[in-house]
BADOZA-292122 format. One record per residue (C-alpha): x, y, z; residue in three letters. Coordinates in steps of 0.2 Angstrom, whole numbers, plus 2048, in hexadecimal, padded with zeros to 3 digits. Layout:
REM residues N
FIKOL  east  north   up    r
FIKOL     X      Y    Z  ALA
...
***
This chain:
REM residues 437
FIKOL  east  north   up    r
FIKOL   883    840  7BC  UNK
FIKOL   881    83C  7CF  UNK
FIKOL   885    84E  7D4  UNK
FIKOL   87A    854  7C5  UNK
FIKOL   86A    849  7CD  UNK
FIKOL   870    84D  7E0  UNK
FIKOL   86D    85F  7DB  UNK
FIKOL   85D    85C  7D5  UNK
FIKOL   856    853  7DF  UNK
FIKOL   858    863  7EB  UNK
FIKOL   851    86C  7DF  UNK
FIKOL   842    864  7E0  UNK
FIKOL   840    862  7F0  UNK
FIKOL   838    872  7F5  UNK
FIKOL   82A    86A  7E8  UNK
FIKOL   82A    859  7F1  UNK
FIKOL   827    860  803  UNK
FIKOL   817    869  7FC  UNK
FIKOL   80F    85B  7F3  UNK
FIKOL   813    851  803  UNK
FIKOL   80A    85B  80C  UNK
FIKOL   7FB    861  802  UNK
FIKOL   7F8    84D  800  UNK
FIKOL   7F9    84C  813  UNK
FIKOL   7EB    859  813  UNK
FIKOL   7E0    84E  808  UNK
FIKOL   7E2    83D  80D  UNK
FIKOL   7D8    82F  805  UNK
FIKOL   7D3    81C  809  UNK
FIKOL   7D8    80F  7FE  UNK
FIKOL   7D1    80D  7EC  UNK
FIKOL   7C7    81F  7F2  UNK
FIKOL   7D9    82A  7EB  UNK
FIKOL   7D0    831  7DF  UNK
FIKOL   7D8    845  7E0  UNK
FIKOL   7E7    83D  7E5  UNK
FIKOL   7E6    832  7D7  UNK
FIKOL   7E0    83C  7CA  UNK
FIKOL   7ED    84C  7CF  UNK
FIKOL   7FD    83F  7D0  UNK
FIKOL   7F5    83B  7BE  UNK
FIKOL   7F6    84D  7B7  UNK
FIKOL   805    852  7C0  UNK
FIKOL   80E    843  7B5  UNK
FIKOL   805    848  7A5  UNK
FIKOL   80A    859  7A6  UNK
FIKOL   81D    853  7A7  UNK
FIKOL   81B    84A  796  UNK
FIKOL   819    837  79E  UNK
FIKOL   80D    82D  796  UNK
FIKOL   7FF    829  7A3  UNK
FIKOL   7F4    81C  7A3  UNK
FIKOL   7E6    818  7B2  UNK
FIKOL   7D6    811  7B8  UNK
FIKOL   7D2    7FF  7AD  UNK
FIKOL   7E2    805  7A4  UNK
FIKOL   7EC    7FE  7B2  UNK
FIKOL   7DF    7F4  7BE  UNK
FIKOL   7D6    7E6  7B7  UNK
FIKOL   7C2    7E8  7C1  UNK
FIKOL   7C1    7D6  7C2  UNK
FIKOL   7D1    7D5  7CF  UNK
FIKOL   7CD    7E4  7DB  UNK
FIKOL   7CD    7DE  7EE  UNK
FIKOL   7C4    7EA  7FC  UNK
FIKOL   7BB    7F3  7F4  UNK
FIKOL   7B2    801  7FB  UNK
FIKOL   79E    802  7FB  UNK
FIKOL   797    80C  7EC  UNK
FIKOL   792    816  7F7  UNK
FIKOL   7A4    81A  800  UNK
FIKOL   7A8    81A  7EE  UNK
FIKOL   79C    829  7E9  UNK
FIKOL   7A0    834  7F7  UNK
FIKOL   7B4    835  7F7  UNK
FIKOL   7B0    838  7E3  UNK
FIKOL   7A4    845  7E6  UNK
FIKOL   7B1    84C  7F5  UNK
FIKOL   7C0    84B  7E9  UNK
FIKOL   7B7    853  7DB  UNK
FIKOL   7B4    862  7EA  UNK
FIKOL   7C9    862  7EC  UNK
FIKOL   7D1    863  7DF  UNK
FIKOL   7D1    852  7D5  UNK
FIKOL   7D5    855  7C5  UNK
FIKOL   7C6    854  7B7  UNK
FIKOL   7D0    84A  7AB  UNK
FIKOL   7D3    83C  7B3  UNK
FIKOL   7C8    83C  7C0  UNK
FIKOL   7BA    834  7B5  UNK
FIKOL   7C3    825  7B1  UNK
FIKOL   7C7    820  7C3  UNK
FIKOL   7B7    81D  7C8  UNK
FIKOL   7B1    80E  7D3  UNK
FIKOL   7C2    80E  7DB  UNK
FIKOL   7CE    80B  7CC  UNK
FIKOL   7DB    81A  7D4  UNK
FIKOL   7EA    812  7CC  UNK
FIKOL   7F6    81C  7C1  UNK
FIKOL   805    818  7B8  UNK
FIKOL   810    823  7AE  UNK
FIKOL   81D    81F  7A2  UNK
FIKOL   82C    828  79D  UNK
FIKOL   831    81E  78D  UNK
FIKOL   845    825  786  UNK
FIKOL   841    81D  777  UNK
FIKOL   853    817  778  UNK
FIKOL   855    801  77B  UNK
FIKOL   859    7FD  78D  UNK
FIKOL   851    7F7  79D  UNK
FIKOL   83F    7F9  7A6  UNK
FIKOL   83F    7FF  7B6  UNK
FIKOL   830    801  7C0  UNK
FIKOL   82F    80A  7D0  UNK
FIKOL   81E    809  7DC  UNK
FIKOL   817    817  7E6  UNK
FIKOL   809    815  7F2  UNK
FIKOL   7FA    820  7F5  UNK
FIKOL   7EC    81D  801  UNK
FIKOL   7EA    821  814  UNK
FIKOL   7E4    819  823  UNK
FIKOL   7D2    81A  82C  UNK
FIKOL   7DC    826  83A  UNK
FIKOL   7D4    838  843  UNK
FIKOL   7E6    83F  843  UNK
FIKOL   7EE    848  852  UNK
FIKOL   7EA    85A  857  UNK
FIKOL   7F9    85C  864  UNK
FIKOL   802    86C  865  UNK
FIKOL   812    862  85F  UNK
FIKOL   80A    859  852  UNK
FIKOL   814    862  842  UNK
FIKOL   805    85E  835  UNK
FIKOL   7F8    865  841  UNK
FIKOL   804    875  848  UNK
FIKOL   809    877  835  UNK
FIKOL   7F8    879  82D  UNK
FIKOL   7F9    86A  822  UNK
FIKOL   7EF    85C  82D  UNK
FIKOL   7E1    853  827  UNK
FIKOL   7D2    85C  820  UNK
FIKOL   7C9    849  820  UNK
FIKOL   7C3    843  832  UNK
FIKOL   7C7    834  836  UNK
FIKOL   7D3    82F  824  UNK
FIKOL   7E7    834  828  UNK
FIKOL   7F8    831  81E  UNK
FIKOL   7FB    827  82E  UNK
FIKOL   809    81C  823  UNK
FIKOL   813    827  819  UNK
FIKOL   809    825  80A  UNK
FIKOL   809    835  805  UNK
FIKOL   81E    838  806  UNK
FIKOL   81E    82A  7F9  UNK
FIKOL   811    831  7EF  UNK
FIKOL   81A    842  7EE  UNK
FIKOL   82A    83A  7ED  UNK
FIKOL   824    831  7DF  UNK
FIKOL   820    841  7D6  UNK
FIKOL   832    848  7D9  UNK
FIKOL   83A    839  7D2  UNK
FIKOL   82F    83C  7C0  UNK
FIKOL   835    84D  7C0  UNK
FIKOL   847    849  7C2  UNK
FIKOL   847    83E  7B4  UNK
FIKOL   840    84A  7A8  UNK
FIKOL   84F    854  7AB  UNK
FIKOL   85B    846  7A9  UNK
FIKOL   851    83E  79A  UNK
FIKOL   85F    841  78C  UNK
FIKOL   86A    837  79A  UNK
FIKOL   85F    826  79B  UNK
FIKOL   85B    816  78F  UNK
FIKOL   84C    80C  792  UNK
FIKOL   83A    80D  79B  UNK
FIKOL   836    815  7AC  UNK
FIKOL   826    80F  7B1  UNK
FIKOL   820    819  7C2  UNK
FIKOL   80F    80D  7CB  UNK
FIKOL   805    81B  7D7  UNK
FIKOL   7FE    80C  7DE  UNK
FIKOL   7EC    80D  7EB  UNK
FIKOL   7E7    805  7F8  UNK
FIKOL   7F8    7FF  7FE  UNK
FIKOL   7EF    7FD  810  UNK
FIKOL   7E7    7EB  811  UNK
FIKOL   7F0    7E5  803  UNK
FIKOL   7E1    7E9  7F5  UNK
FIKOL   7E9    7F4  7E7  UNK
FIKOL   7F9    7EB  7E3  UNK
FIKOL   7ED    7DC  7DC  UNK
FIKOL   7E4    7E6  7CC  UNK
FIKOL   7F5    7ED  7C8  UNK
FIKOL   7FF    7DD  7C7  UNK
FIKOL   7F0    7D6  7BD  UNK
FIKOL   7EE    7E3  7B0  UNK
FIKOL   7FF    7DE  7AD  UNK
FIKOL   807    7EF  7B3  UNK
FIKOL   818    7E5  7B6  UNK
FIKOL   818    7D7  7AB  UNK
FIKOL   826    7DF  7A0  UNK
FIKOL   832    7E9  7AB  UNK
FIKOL   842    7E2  7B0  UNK
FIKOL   845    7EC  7C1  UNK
FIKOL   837    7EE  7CC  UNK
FIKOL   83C    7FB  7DD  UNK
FIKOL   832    802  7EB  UNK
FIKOL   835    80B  7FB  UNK
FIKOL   82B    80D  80B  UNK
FIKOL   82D    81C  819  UNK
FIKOL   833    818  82C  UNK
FIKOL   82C    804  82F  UNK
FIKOL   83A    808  83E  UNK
FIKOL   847    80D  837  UNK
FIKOL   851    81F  83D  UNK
FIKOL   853    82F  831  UNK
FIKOL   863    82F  826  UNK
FIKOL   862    81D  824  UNK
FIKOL   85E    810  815  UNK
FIKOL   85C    800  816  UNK
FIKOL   85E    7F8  803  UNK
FIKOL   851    7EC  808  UNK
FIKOL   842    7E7  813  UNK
FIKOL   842    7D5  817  UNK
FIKOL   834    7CC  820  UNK
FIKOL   824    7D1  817  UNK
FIKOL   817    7C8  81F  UNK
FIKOL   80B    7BE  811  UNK
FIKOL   7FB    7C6  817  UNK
FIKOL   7E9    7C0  814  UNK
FIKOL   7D9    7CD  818  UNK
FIKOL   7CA    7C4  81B  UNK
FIKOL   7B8    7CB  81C  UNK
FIKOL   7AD    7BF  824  UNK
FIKOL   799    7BB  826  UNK
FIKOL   78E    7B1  830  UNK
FIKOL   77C    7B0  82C  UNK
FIKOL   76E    7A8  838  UNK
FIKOL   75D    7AB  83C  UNK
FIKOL   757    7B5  84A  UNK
FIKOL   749    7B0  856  UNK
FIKOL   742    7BA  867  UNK
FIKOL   752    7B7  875  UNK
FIKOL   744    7B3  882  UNK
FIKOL   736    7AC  87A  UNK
FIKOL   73E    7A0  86C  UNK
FIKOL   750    7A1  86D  UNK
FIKOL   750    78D  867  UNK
FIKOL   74B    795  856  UNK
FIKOL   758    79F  854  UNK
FIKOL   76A    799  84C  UNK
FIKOL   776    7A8  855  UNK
FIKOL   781    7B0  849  UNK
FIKOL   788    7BB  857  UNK
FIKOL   78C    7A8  860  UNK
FIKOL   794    7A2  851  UNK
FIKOL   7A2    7B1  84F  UNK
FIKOL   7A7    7B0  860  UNK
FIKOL   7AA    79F  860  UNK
FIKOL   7B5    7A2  850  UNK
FIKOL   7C0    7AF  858  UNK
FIKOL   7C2    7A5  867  UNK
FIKOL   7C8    794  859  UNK
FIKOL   7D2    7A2  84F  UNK
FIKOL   7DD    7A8  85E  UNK
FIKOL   7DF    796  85F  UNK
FIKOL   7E7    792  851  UNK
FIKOL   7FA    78B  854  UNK
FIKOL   805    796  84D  UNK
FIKOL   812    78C  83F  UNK
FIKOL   822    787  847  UNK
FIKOL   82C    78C  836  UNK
FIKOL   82A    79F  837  UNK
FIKOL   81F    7AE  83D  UNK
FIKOL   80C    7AD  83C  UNK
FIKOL   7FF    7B8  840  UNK
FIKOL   7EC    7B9  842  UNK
FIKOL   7E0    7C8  84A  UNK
FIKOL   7CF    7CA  849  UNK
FIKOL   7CD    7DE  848  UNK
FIKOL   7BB    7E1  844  UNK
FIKOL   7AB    7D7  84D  UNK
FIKOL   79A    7DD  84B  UNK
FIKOL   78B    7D7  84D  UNK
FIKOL   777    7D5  851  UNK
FIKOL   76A    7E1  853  UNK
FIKOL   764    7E0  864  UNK
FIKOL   763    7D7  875  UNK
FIKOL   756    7D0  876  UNK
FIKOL   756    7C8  863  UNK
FIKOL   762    7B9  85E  UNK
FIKOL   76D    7C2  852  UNK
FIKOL   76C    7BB  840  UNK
FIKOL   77A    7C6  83B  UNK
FIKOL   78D    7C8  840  UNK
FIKOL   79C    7CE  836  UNK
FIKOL   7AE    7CE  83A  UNK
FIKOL   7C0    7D4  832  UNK
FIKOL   7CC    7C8  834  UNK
FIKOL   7E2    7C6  82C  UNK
FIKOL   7EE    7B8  82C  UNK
FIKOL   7FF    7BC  82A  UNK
FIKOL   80D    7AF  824  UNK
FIKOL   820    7B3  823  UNK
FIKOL   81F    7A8  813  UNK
FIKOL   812    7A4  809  UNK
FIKOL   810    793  80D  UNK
FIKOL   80F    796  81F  UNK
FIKOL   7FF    7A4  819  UNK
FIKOL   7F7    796  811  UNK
FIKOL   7FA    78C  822  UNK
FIKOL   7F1    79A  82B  UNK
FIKOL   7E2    79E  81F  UNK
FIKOL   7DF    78E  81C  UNK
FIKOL   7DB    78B  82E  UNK
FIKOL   7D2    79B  831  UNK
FIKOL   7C5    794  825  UNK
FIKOL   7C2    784  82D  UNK
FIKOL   7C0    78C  83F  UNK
FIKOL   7B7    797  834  UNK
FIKOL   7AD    789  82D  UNK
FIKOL   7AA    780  83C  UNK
FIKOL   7A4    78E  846  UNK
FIKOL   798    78F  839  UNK
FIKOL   790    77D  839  UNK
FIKOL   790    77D  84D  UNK
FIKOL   782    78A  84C  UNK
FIKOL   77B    787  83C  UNK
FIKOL   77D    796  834  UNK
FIKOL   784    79C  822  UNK
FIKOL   796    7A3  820  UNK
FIKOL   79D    7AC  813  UNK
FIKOL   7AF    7B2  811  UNK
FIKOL   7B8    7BE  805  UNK
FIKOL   7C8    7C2  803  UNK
FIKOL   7CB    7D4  803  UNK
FIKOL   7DE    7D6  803  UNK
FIKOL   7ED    7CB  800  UNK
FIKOL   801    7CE  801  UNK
FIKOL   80D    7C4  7FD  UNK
FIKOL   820    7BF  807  UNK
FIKOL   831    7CA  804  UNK
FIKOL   836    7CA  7F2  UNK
FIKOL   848    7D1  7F1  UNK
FIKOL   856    7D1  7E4  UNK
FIKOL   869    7D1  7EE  UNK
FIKOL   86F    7D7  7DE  UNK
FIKOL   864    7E8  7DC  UNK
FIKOL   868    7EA  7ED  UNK
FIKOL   879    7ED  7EC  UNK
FIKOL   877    7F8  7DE  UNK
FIKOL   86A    803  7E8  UNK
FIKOL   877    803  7F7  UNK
FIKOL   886    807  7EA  UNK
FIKOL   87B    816  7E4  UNK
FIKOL   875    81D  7F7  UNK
FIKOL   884    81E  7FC  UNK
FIKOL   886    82E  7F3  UNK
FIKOL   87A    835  7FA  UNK
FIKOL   87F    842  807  UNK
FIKOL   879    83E  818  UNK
FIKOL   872    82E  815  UNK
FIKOL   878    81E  81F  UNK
FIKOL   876    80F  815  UNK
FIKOL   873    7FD  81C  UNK
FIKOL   874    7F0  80E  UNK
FIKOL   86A    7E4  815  UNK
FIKOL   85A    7E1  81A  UNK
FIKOL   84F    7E9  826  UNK
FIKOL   842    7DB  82D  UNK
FIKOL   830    7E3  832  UNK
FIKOL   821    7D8  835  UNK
FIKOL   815    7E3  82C  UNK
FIKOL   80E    7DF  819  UNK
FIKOL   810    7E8  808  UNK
FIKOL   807    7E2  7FB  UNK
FIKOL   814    7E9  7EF  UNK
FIKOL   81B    7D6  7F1  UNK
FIKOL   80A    7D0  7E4  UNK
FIKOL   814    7DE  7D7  UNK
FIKOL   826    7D7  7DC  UNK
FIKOL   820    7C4  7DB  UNK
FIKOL   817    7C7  7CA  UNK
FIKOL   829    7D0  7C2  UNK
FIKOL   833    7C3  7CA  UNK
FIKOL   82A    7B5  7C2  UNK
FIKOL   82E    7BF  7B0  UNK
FIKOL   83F    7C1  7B4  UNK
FIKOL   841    7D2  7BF  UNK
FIKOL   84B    7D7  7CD  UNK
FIKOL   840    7DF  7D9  UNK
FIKOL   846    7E8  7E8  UNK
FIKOL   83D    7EF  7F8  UNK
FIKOL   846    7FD  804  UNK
FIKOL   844    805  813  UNK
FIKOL   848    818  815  UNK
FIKOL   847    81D  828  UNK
FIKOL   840    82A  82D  UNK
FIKOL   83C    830  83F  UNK
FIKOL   829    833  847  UNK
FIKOL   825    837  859  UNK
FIKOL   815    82A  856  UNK
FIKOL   815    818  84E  UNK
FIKOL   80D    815  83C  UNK
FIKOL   7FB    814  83D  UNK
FIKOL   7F9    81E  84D  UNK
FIKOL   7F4    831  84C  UNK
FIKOL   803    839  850  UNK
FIKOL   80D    832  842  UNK
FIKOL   816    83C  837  UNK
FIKOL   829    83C  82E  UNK
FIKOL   838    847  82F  UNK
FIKOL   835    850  81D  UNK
FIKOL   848    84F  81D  UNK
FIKOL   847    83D  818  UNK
FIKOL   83E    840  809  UNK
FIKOL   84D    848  800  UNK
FIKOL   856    839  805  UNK
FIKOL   849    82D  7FD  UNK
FIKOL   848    837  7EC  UNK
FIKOL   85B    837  7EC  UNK
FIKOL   85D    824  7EB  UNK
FIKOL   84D    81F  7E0  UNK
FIKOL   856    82E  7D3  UNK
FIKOL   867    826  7D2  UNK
FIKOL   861    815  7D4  UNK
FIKOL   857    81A  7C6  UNK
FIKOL   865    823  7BC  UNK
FIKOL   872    814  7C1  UNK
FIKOL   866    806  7B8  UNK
FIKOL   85F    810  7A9  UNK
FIKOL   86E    81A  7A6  UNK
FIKOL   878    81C  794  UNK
FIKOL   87E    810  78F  UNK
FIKOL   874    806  79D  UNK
FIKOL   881    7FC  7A9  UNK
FIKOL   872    7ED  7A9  UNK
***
């Protein structure tokens, strides 16, 4: 069976590496996938998986960063112009780009659940002679919007994995559930999955990233140190006056954020693990010679556990707060992301690291690799847990001449045979016949 799915998956490969790259082409913001979205939906549908998307597997009421209407409309409109596909495209409207499709065996046995991600970053990517995408024709057609991540391997990796289990159906028992999950970046899209309930019933729950460090030809069966993350959008509210002539009527929004960056910076950091803050985004005002009455900022915490997030949130808001009352103005705070700590099973570990070490070419670490980034794949693996799951997070190394989210980034293709390999077997090994779990 292993050499039956290690031929297959170089069969498909040749598909794989041309979905990777056409979704490099088109590269979309988070909850704005819509001709990614809708085309991962028909692609699925037309290989006999029932597909469900939009409300069917986001609930409206839990969606974080959402786009303006406006940003809404025009990557719709743009999509629509590309290639999205007219069936589904309609029901992903207002930023619902979730897809899920099922391949049911309709023999008893396990649920496994694997989790793609989608979206790109807000990136103008590289136009250097020795920047592969851009010497090989396939670099971003969107200015300003790049798979800067990786997105878009695990996207087409995804796609490959679907394929190979059609051809192995008659082989497996159970449910394989495969999440196309958007707006990965700032931790928004995991949320609306979880709480449409997308993993309440699966019993394994696995998902991989690109790179995060990590060398070609190596696999770490797991990524430990997910920060908890928190993404804050912030407002102050004053009341302008003339700089000159009445500045004593003015209450200075402008005043009031920078003294909040100055007390966030401040913050001590918790002496029982890493924690993180950074102000990314400030804006304000509208000239200089008016007191500003307006000023916006873009703010995370980060906590290596949850509790120590809490710590950190808890008191951004109060310097938050304070800043606000010293100058009278209004504040208003919304969360717009949120990600959870690691969430990892030892036990479908080691059976991911028994399965990759068939594949050829492929050095496999069982253990964990630590990063300090976020994934907000730990809301779907803290949700199946508390039902029962294992849930698993890996690392497949690829190399990059650029870090992520800079625009020179880009993988070693090479990897993503590697990758598809070890979500097939892992895939065959737990809904196999008869299953082993």
């Amino acid at each position: 069976m292993r050499q039956k799915l290690l031929s297959l998956v170089s069969a498909v490969l040749p598909t794989v590496v041309a979905t990777r790259r056409d979704l490099h082409m088109y590269p979309e913001l988070g909850h704005m996938e819509f001709r990614t979205a809708s085309r991962v939906a028909r692609r699925l549908r037309d290989l006999g998986y029932a597909v469900k998307v939009g409300r069917d597997v986001m609930d409206p009421d839990a969606l974080l960063g959402l786009p303006s209407a406006e940003e809404l409309e025009a990557a719709y409109r743009r999509a629509e112009g590309e290639g999205a596909d007219p069936e589904f495209l309609p029901l992903m409207r207002g930023g619902l780009t979730g897809v899920v499709g099922e391949w049911r065996t309709g023999r008893p046995g396990p649920t496994l659940a694997m989790r793609f991600d989608m979206d790109c970053i807000p990136v103008a990517e590289s136009t250097d002679p020795d920047h592969a995408p851009f010497t090989g024709g396939f670099a971003s057609r969107h200015p300003g919007e790049m798979h800067a991540c990786g997105h878009d391997g695990h996207t087409a990796i995804g796609l490959g994995v679907a394929e190979i289990i059609t051809r192995i159906a008659d082989d497996l028992c159970g449910t394989i559930r495969l999440l196309f999950q958007p707006a990965e970046e700032g931790c928004r899209g995991a949320n609306p999955m979880a709480e449409a309930g997308v993993v309440d019933d699966v019993d394994f729950l696995l998902a991989a990233h690109l790179g995060c460090g990590v060398p070609s030809g190596h696999l770490y069966t797991r990524i430990d140190g997910l920060l908890a993350s928190s993404k804050l959008d912030v407002t102050f509210t004053g009341i302008p006056a003339h700089a000159g002539a009445a500045p004593h009527m003015g209450h200075n929004a402008v005043l009031a954020m920078a003294q909040a960056v100055q007390g966030l910076y401040a913050i001590s950091r918790h002496g029982e693990g890493t924690s993180r803050i950074n102000v990314g985004v400030v804006r304000g005002g509208t000239g200089r010679n008016v007191i500003p009455a307006d000023a916006y900022m873009q703010l995370e915490v980060r906590g290596a556990t949850d509790q120590i997030l809490k710590y950190m949130e808890d008191r951004a808001r109060k310097v938050l707060e304070g800043a606000a009352i010293a100058q009278e103005v209004e504040l208003s705070i919304s969360v717009q992301g949120r990600g959870l700590s690691s969430q990892n099973s030892p036990e479908l570990a080691a059976l991911i690291a028994e399965e990759a070490a068939y594949v050829p070419g492929l050095t496999v670490h069982n253990a964990g690799h630590v990063t300090g980034g976020s994934d907000d794949f730990t809301v779907l693996a803290a949700r199946a847990a508390q039902r029962g799951a294992q849930t698993l997070y890996m690392v497949q190394g690829t190399d990059h001449k650029a870090g992520h989210h800079t625009p020179r980034f880009d993988i070693n293709e090479a990897d993503l045979q590697h990758s598809l390999a070890v979500f097939a077997l892992a895939a065959a090994r737990i809904c196999g016949r008869p299953s082993p779990v």
